[in-house]
N, C-alpha and C positions, 0 to 999 in steps of 0.2 A: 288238779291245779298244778302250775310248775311256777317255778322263781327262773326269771331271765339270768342266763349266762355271761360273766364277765369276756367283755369283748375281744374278740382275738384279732389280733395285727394284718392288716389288710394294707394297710398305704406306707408306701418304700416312708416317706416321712414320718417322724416322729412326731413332729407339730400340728401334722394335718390328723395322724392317730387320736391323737392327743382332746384337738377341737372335735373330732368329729362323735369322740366319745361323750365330751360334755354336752355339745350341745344337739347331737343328733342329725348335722350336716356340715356340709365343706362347700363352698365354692373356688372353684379351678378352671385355667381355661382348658378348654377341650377338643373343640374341633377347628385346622386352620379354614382360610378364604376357600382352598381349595375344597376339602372335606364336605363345607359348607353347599359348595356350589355340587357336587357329587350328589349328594343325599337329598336336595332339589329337586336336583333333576329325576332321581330314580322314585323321589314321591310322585311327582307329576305323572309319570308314564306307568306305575303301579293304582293308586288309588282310585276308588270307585268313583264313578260319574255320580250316583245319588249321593253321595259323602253328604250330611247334614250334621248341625251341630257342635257337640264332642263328639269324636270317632276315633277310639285307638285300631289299630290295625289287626290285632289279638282279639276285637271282634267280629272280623270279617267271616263270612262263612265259606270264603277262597281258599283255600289253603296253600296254593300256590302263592301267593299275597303274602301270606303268613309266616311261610318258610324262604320268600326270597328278603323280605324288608328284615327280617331276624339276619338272615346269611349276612347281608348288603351293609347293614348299622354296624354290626357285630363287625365286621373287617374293617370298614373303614376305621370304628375307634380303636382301634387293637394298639396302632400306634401310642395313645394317649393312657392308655388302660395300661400299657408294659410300662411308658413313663411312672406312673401313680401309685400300681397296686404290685403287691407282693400276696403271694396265697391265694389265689383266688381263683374261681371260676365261673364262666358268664355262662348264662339259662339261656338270657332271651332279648333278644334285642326287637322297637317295636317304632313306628310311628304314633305321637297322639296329637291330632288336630282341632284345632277348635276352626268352625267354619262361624262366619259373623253370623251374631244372631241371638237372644237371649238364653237360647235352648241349650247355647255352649257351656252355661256354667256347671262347676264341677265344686258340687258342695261338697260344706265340710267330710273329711274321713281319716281313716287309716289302711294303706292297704290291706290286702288281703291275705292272710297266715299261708308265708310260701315255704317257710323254712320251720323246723323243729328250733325256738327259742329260749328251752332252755340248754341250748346245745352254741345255736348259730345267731347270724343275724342277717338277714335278707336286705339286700340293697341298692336302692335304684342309682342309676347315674341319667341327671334328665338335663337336655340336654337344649335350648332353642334354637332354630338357626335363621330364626328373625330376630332383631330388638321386641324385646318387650316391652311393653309400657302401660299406663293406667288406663288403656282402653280395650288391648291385645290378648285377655287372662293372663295375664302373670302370677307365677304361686308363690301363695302366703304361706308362711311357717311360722311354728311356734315352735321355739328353739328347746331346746331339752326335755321336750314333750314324748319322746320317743320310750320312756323307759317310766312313764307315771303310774302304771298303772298293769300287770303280767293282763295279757288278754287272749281270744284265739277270734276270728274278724275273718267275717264272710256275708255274705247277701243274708243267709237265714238264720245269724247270729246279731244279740241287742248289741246294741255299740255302749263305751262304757262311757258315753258325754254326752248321751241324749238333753238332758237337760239342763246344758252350758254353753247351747251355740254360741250364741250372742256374748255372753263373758269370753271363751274365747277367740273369737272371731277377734274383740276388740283389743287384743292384745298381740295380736298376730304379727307379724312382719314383713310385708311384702319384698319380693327380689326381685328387680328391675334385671334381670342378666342381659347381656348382648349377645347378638349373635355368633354362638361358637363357644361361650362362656357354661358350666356348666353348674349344679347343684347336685352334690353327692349325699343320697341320705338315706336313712333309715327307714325302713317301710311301716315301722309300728308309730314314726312321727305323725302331729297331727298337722293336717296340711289342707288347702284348698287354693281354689281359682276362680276367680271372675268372672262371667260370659264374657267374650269377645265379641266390645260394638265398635269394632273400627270397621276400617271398609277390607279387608283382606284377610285369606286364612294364618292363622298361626299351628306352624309345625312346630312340631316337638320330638326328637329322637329319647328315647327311654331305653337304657341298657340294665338289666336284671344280672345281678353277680352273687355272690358268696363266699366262702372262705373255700378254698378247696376240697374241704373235706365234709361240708355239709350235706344233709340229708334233708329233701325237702317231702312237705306234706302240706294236703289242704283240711281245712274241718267243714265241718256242718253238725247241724241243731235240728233234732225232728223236738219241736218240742210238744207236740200230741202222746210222742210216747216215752220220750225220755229228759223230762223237764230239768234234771241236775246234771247233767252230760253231753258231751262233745265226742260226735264220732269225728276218728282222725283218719285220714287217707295217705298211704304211703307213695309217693309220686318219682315219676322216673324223672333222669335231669331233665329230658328235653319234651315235659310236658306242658308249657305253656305254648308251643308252636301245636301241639297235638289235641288240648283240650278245648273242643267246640261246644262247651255250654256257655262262655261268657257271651255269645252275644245272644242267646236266648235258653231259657229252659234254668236260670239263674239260682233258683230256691227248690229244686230236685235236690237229689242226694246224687252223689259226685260218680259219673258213669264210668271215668278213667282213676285209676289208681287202685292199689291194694287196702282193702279195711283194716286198720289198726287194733279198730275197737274201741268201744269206749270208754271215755276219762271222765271220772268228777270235774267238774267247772262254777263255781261262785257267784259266777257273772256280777263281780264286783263292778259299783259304778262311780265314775271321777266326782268327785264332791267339792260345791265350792272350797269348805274348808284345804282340803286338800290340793286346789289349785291355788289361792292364796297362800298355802305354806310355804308355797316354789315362787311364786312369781309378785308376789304381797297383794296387796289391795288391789280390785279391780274393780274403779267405777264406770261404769257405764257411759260410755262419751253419748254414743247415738245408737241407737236402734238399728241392730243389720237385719238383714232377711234371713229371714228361718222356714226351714219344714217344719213338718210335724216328724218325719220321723227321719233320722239322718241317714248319708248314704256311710258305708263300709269297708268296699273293696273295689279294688280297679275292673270290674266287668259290668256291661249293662245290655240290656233285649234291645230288639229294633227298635228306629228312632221313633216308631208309632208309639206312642204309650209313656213315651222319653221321661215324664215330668211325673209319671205314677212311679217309674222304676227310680229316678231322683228322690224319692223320699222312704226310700230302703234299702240305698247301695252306695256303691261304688266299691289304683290300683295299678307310666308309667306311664 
């Protein structure tokens, strides 16, 4: 087991350090009209013709795809990223789209253990470059949720909120952002998204950063054979443009990276009490939609099967 790391200085502001440590995110603007229109264009003329659903672009089995929409994000925000951050280094720059349709929702999760956390802290900058709105997915958050609970979060690990969708869902946040407008936040945050039933896709640019001097790693859970333990994978920086299991092969054991070995893990679970400590009471307004078993991390198989791989996963 490990105790999360006190935060290291990431954003040239003090104020924004400051919020983003309490509550687990920042909104900032991000990208201008131009940026906007750039990364557009370079979706349209990159992205697959069957594109259905959610589709990050980190599941593509292209890899050209993979490494030019990373090169293409990652430059263009470079501007906004020097304004913001101090310390820092960027992974992985990705598209995530939602295409209209029910199929696009993105239940509850936390991403996926990319960084050794008692050390660092893994963090997305997401980015839309449409308006969002209550039909679009727009993502919900639950503010200071990033730090409830030490975890390690992957497709074949339990998540530790199975059995609080719906209390938290109901207390969530939604962020309306505009286009170009961004949301900086923590990846162990709990988050989700709507399906998009408007009539048009929504794009999303997702940049993956770190402190500079972080060291990233994925886990995994056999648990047939090692029921109290996490193996952990030593990962090079630029293995989220290299690693082709997220779009299929999800609950293997990790084919890219060096083995750690294995760690005791608890698999301690969020307890209403424990989530009423933080946030008080929480009655139940209405009734949301639940799986039975929640998603994870930011990866998922082909869109065939979409809705079995939805209630064991998800990650940018």
């Amino acid at each position: 087991m490990f105790d999360f790391a006190p935060y290291l200085k990431v954003f040239r502001d003090d104020a924004l350090q400051a919020q983003f440590e309490k509550d687990g995110y920042v909104v900032v603007p991000f990208y201008n009209q131009e940026e906007i229109k750039a990364l557009t264009t370079l979706y349209r003329e990159l992205h697959p013709k069957d594109e259905k659903g959610f589709y990050p672009s980190t599941f593509s089995k292209d890899k050209k795809y993979r490494t030019t929409a990373d090169k293409e994000i990652v430059s263009v925000g470079s501007r906004s990223m020097e304004h913001l951050l101090v310390d820092y280094k960027v992974v992985c720059g990705s598209f995530i789209v939602k295409s209209p349709g029910p199929e696009s929702v993105m239940e509850l999760h936390q991403d996926m253990t990319l960084v050794d956390e008692s050390k660092f802290a893994g963090i997305n900058i997401w980015c839309p470059l449409v308006d969002l709105t209550d039909t679009n997915g727009a993502l919900e958050i639950l503010a200071g949720s990033q730090r409830l609970v030490p975890s390690y979060r992957g497709s074949s690990i339990p998540t530790i909120y199975a059995e609080l969708q719906n209390e938290i869902k109901s207390i969530m946040k939604p962020l309306f952002l505009k286009a170009g407008e961004a949301v900086i936040f923590d990846q162990s945050i709990l988050h989700y998204s709507p399906p998009n039933i408007s009539d048009d896709i929504r794009i999303v640019t997702n940049t993956f950063f770190a402190h500079k001097d972080a060291t990233f790693q994925t886990a995994w859970y056999d648990k047939e054979n090692h029921k109290e333990q996490i193996e952990l994978f030593e990962q090079d920086d630029n293995f989220l443009t290299h690693f082709d299991q997220f779009g299929h092969d999800i609950y293997a054991r990790p084919k890219l990276g060096k083995s750690k070995g294995l760690f005791d893990y608890k698999f301690t679970k969020l307890s209403l009490e424990m989530l009423e400590d933080k946030y008080g009471p929480i009655p139940l307004k209405k009734e949301v939609e639940s799986i039975q078993e929640p998603v994870s991390v930011a990866v998922a198989p082909k869109q065939k099967g979409i809705r079995a791989w939805l209630k064991r996963l998800l990650t940018s």
